[in-house]
C-alpha positions in Angstrom: 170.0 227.7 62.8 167.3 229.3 60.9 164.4 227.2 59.0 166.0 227.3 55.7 169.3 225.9 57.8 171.5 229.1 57.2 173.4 230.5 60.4 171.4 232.9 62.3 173.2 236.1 63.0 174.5 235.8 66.2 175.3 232.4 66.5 178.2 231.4 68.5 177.4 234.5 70.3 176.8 233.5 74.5 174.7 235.9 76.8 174.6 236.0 80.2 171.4 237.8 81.5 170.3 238.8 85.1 167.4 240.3 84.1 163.9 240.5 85.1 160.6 242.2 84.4 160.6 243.8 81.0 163.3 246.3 80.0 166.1 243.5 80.3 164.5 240.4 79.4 163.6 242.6 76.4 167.3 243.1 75.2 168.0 239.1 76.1 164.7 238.2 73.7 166.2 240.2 70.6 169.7 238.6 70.8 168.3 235.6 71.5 166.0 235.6 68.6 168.9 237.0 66.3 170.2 233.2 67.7 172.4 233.8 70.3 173.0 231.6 73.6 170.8 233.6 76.2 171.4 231.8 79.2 168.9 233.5 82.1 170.3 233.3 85.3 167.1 233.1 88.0 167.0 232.7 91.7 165.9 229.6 93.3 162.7 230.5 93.0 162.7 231.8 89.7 162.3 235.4 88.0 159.1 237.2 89.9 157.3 237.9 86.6 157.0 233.9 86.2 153.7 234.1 88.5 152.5 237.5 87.8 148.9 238.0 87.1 146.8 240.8 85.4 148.3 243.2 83.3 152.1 241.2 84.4 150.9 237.5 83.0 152.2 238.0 79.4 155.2 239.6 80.6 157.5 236.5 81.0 156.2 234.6 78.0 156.7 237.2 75.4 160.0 238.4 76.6 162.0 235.4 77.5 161.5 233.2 74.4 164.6 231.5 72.7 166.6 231.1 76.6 167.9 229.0 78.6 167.5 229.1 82.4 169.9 228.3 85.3 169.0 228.1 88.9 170.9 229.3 91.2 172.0 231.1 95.2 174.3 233.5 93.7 174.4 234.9 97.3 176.5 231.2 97.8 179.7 231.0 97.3 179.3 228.2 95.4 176.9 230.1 93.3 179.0 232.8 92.6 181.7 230.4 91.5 179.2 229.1 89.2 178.3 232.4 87.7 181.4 233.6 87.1 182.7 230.6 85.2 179.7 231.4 82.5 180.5 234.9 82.5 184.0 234.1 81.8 183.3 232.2 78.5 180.6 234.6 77.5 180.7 237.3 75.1 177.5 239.7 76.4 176.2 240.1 80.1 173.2 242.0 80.5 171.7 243.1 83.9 168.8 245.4 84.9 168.5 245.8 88.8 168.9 248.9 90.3 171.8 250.6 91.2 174.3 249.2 93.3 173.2 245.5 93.3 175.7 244.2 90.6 178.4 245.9 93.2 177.1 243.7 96.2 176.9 240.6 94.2 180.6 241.2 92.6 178.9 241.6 88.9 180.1 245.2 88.3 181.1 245.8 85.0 184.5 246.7 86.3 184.8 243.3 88.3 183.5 241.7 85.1 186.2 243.0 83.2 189.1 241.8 84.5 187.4 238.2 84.5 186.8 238.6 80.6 188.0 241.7 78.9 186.1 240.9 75.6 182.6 241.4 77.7 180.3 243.4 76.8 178.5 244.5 79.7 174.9 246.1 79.3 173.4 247.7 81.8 169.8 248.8 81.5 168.9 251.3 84.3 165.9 254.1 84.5 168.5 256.9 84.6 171.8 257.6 82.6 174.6 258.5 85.7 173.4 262.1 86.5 171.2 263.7 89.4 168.3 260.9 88.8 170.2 257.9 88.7 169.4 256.4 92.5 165.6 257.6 91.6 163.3 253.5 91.2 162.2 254.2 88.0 159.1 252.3 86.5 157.7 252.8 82.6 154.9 254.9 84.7 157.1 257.1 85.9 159.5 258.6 83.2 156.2 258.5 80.6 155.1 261.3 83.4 157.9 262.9 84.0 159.0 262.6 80.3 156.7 264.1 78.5 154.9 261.0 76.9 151.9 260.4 79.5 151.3 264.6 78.9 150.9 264.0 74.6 148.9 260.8 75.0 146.0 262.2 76.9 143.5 265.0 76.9 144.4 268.4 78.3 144.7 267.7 82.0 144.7 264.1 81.4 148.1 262.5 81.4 147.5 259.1 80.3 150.4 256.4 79.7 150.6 254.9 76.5 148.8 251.1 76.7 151.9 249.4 76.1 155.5 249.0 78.1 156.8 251.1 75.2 159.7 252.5 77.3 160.8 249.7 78.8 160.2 247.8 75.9 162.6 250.3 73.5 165.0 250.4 76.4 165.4 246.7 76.1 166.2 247.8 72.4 168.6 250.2 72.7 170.5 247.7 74.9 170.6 244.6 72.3 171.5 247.7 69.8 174.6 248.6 72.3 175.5 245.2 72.3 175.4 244.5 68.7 177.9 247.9 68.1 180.3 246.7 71.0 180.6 243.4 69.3 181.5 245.1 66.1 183.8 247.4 67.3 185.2 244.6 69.4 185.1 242.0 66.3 186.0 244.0 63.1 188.5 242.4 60.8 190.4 245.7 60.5 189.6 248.2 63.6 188.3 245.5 66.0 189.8 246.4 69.4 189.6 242.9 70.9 188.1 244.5 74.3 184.6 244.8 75.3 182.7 247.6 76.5 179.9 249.7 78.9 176.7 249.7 77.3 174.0 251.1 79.2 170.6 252.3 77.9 167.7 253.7 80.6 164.0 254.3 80.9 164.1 258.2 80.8 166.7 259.0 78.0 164.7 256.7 75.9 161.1 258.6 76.9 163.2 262.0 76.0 164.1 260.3 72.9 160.5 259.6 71.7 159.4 263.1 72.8 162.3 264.7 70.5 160.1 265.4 67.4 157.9 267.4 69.7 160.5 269.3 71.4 161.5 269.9 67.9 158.3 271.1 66.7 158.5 273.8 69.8 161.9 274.6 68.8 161.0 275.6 65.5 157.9 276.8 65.8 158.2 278.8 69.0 154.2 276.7 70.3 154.2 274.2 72.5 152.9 270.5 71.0 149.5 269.7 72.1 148.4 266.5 73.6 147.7 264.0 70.8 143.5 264.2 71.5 143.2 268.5 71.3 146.2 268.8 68.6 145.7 270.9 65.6 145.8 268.2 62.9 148.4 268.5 59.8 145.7 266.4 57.7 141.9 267.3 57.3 140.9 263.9 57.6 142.7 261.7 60.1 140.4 260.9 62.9 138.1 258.1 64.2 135.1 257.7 62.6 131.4 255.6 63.7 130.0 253.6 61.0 126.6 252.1 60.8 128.0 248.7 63.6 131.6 250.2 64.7 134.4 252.4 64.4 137.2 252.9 62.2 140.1 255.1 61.4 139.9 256.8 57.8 142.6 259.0 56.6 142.5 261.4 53.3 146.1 263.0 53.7 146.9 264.3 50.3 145.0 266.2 47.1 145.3 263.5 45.2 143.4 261.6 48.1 141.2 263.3 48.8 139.6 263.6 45.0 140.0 259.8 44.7 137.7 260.1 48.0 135.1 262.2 47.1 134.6 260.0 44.0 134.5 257.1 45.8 131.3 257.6 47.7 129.9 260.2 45.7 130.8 263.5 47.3 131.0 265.7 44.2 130.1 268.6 45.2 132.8 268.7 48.1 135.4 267.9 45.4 134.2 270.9 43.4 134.0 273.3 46.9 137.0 275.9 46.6 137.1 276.2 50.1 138.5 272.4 50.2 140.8 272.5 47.1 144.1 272.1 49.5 144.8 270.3 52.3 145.3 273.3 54.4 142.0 275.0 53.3 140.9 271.5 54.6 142.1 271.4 58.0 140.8 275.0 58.5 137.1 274.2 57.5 137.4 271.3 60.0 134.7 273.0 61.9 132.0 272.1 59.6 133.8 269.4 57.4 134.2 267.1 59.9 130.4 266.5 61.3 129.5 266.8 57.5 131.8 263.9 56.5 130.9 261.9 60.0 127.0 262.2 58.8 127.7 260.6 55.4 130.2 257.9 56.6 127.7 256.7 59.6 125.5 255.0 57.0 128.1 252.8 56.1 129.2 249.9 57.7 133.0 249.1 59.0 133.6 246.7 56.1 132.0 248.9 53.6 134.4 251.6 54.7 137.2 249.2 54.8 136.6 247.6 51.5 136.3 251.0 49.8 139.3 252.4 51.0 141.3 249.3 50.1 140.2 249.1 46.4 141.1 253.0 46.6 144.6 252.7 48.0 143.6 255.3 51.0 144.8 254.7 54.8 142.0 253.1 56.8 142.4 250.6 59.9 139.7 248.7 61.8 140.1 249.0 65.6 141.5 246.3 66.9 141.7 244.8 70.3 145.1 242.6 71.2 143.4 239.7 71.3 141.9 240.2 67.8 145.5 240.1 65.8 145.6 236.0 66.7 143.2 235.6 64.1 145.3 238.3 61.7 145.0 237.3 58.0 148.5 239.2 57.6 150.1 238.0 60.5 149.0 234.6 59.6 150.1 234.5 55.9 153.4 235.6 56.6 154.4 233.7 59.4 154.4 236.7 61.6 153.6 234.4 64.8 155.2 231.4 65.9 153.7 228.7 68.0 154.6 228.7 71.5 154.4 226.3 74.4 154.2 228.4 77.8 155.0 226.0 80.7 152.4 226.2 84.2 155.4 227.5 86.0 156.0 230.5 83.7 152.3 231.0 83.4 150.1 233.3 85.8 147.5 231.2 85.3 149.3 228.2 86.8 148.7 225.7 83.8 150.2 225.4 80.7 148.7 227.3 77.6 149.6 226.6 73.9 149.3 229.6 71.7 151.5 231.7 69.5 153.7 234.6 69.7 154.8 237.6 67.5 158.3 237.5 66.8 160.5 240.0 65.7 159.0 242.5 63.6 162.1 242.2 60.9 163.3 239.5 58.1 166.4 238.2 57.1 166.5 236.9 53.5 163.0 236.9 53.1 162.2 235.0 56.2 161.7 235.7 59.7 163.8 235.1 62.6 162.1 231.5 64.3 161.4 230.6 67.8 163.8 227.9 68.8 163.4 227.4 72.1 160.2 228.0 74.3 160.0 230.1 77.2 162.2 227.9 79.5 161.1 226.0 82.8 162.9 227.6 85.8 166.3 225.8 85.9 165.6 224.0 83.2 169.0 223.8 81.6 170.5 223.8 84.9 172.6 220.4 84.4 173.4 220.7 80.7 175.0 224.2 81.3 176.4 223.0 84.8 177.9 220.1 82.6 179.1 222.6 80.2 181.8 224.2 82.2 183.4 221.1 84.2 180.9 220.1 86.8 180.3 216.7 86.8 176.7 214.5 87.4 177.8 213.6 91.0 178.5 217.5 91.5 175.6 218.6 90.4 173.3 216.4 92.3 175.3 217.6 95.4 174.9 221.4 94.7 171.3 220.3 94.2 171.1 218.4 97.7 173.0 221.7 99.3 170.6 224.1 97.7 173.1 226.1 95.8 171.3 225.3 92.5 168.0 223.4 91.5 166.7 221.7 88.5 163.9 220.2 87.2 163.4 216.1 87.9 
């Protein structure tokens, strides 16, 4: 239920998830914060990302919000028995190991199926079935072998893009799949009562990002440029060093850039018929460029900021991650909810109170809440053992025999 007590969207929707790392967790977090029942299936001892450090440690905060976790051997019989009675009243599983290890485990979407015929099964993989798809896949890899690492950095450079973008959007494209199965499956007129195959992978989605430049080859018969060395379609579009800092100043219209040359002054640049267009712009760059740089060093980042706000131009201040906590936006419009992140789901082993963006996206005017923290491992164990006809003494015995484990 959201804040102002209307139904989320996908409420009375259940989710089953055998996920871990990003890409999967990813899809799970999105239907989850839409308000569907994510229940995260985990080993015994718990989804690897729980304890990951470095660059990992925000990995299973972020992306398992609004869950719930069960424990459990799945390799035991008994597990298995346990898995498949939540599958059976679910209306989404989602998965994102590698090829083959839903088949071992009996989780195939074609096993699946004939447990619950309205499942929608997702399956988020690096490869679409073709000549990759027994390839490990990593966000690394297809941002090389895709094209994306190639546009990002300088000419024999490939740098990956400083986010998990790929396995981020994969995660994406899944909870979108899922959200089209469960209309197809649920409309009041063409609904066909039957769930689907959804899957969604690492590389295709890389490819996707890359299609505008592909495009831009197509049409143009030249290959894109990396980001750094391209030939700029705006004059002024760049990173500029101010008089304590950086910042990014853009001027990408006529109309721009007279209200810029009045703004600090620059008369006799907005009077220069060699810069009356944009495109006569971008070809002085040459000498523009160090000329404009000169001028706008003697001003500082908030001078620069504060003039291109009252001016309506495009300007952003570089910021670091750690800096958008303290976002006057972000915190005016609710953009963050507070979040508790248990010592067991923390590579710091302790707990850590904070907030956490949520869904970039509104409904009605609000944004979609967090309901339920990142769970402890096994955490709703009992309640969802309870759920499907297992009884307290049961549960303590499948405890005791190490099929399942739960918090004291």
């Amino acid at each position: 239920m959201s804040e102002a007590g209307q139904p989320l969207p996908l409420e009375g929707v259940r989710v089953v998830e055998f996920t871990h790392m990003v890409m999967g967790p990813t899809c799970g977090m999105i239907l989850g914060d839409l308000g569907a029942e994510v229940i995260k299936v985990e080993p015994l001892t718990g989804d690897n990302t729980r304890k990951l450090a470095g660059s990992g440690a925000g990995f299973f905060p972020t992306f398992n919000r609004n869950k719930k976790s069960i424990a459990v051997d799945v390799k035991s019989p008994q597990g298995r028995e346990i898995v498949l009675k939540l599958i059976g009243s679910a209306d989404v599983f989602s998965e994102n190991f590698k090829a083959g290890a839903m088949e071992k485990l009996g989780f195939d979407h074609a096993s699946l199926s004939k447990l619950n015929p309205r499942l929608i099964y997702v399956a988020h993989k690096g490869f679409l079935p073709g000549p990759y798809e027994n390839r490990t896949a990593l966000d690394e890899v297809v941002q090389m072998m895709g094209g994306l690492a190639y546009m990002t950095g300088p000419e024999g450079r490939p740098l990956r893009a400083g986010a998990s973008v790929n396995d981020i959007m994969g995660g994406m494209f899944g909870a979108i799949g899922a959200l089209a199965a469960l209309a197809r499956r649920d409309h009041a007129v063409t609904g066909t009562g039957r769930g689907a195959e959804v899957q969604s992978a690492l590389f295709e989605n890389n490819v996707f990002l890359m299609a505008q430049h592909m495009m831009q080859y197509a049409v143009t018969g030249k290959p894109a440029a990396p980001m750094p060395s391209r030939i700029s379609a705006w004059a002024v579009y760049d990173i500029f060093t101010a008089s304590d800092g950086q910042v990014f100043l853009a001027v990408v219209s006529d109309t721009q850039w007279r209200i810029f040359c009045d703004a600090f002054g620059f008369a006799e640049l907005k009077d220069d018929a060699r810069l009356a267009t944009n495109n006569m712009r971008v070809g002085a760059r040459h000498w523009l460029m160090p000329l404009l740089r000169d001028r706008l060093a003697a001003f500082s980042v908030a001078e620069l900021c504060r003039t291109f706000e009252a001016k309506g131009l495009p300007y952003a201040p570089i910021n670091r991650p750690q800096d958008l906590f303290e976002d006057p936006h972000l915190l005016a419009t609710n953009g963050m909810a507070d979040v508790h992140i248990g010592a067991d789901c923390s590579g710091a082993d302790r707990a850590v109170e904070t907030r956490t963006p949520l869904l970039p996206l509104s409904f009605d005017g609000r944004r979609l809440p967090l309901r339920h923290d990142p769970p402890q491992l096994g955490q709703q164990t009992r309640e969802l053992l309870g759920q499907i006809g297992y009884s307290a003494g049961e549960i303590n015995g499948l405890c005791a025999q190490g099929v399942v484990s739960a918090p004291d």
